[in-house]
C-alpha positions as CSV (number, residue, x, y, z in Angstrom):
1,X,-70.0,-30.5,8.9
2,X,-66.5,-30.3,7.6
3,X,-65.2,-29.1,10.9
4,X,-62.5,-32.3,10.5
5,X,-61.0,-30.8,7.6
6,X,-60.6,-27.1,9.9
7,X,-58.9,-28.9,12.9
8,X,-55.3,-28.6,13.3
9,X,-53.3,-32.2,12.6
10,X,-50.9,-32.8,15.8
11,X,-47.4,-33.0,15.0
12,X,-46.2,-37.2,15.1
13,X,-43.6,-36.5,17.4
14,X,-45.5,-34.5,19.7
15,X,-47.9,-37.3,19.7
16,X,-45.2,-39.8,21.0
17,X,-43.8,-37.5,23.4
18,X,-46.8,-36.8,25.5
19,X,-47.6,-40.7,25.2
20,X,-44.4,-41.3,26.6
21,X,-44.5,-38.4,29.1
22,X,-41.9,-36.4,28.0
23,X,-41.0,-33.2,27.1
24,X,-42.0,-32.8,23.3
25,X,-38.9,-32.2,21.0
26,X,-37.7,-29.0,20.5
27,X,-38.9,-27.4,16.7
28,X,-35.7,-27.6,14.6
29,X,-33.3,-24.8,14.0
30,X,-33.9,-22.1,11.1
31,X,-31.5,-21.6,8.5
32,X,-28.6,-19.4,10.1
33,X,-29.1,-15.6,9.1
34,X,-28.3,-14.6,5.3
35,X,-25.0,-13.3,4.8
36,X,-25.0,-9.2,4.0
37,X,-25.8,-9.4,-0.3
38,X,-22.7,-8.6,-2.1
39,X,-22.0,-4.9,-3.1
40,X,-22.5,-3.8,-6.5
41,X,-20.3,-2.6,-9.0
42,X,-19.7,1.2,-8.8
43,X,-17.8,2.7,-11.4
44,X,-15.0,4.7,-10.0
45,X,-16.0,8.5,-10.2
46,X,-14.5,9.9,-13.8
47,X,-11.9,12.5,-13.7
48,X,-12.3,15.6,-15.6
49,X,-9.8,15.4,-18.3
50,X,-8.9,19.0,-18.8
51,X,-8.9,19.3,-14.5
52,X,-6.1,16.5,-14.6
53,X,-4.4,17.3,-17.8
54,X,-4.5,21.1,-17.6
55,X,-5.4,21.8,-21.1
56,X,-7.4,25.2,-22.4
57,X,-10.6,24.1,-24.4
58,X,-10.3,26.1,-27.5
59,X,-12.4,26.4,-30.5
60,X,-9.6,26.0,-33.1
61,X,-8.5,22.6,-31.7
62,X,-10.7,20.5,-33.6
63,X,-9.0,16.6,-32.6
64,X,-9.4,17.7,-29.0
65,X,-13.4,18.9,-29.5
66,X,-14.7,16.0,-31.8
67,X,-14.0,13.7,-28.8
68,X,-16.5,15.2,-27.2
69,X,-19.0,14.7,-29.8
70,X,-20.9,11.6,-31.1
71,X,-20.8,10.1,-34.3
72,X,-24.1,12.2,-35.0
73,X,-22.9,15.3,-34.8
74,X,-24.0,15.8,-30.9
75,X,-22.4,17.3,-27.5
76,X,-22.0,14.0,-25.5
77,X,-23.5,14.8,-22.3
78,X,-21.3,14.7,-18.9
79,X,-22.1,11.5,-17.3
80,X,-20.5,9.8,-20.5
81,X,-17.4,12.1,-20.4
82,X,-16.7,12.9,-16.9
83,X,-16.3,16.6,-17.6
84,X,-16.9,18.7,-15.0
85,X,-19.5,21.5,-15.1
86,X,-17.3,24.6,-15.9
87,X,-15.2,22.8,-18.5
88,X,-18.6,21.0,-19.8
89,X,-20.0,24.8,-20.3
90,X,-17.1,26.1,-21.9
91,X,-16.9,22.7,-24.2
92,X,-20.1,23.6,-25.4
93,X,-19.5,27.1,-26.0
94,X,-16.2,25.8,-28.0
95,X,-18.1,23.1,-30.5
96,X,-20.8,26.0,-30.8
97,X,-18.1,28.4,-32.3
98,X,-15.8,25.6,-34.2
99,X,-19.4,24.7,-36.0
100,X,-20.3,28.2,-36.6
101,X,-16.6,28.4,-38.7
102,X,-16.9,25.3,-40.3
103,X,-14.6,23.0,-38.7
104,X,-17.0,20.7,-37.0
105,X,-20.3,19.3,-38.7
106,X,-23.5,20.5,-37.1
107,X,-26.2,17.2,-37.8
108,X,-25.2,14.0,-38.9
109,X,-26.5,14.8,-42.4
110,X,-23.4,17.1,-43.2
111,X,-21.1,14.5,-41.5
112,X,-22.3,11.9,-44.4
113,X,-22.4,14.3,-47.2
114,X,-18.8,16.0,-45.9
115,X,-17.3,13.9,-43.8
116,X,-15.8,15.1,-40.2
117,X,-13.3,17.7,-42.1
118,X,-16.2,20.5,-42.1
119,X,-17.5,22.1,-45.8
């Protein structure tokens, strides 16, 4: 019954072309090819800062440790420091000891009751 509404509709053009007994007219062009997307930012690779500067991690240099630790009283992981593994292990070991003496805070509770100078 609705077999109309199922049949393909000719193409105009292609109508008048075989009418006039030519060759039907060619489909037109697709859009040229996409360029290649653009790259993405990526963030030059982080040098490890005591690699490059040559400087020994050591417990007693507190201005050196608490830039590797957050306002909360935590380790700041790699990714945001750039550290590489060894100096990242012996960083940790360094804030370990300077909190076990005192001179850094362990929580962010004794940072707001003492400050950053320790007890």
């Amino acid at each position: 019954m609705e077999e109309r509404n199922e049949m393909e509709i000719p193409n105009p053009e292609a109508v008048e072309a075989a009418v006039e007994g030519a060759a039907p007219a060619a489909p037109p062009q697709a859009a040229p090819a996409k360029a290649a997307p653009a790259r993405r930012y990526v963030q030059p690779p982080r040098l490890c800062y005591f690699c490059v500067e040559r400087v020994t991690i050591d417990y007693k240099n507190v201005d050196l440790l608490r830039r590797f630790v957050n306002e909360r009283a935590r380790i700041k992981p790699r990714r945001q420091t750039g550290t590489c593994a060894k100096h990242q292990r012996r960083l940790s070991v360094a804030i370990k000891r300077a909190r076990h003496l005192g001179l850094l805070p362990f929580t962010a509770e004794h940072v707001r009751k003492y400050g950053w100078g320790g007890v």
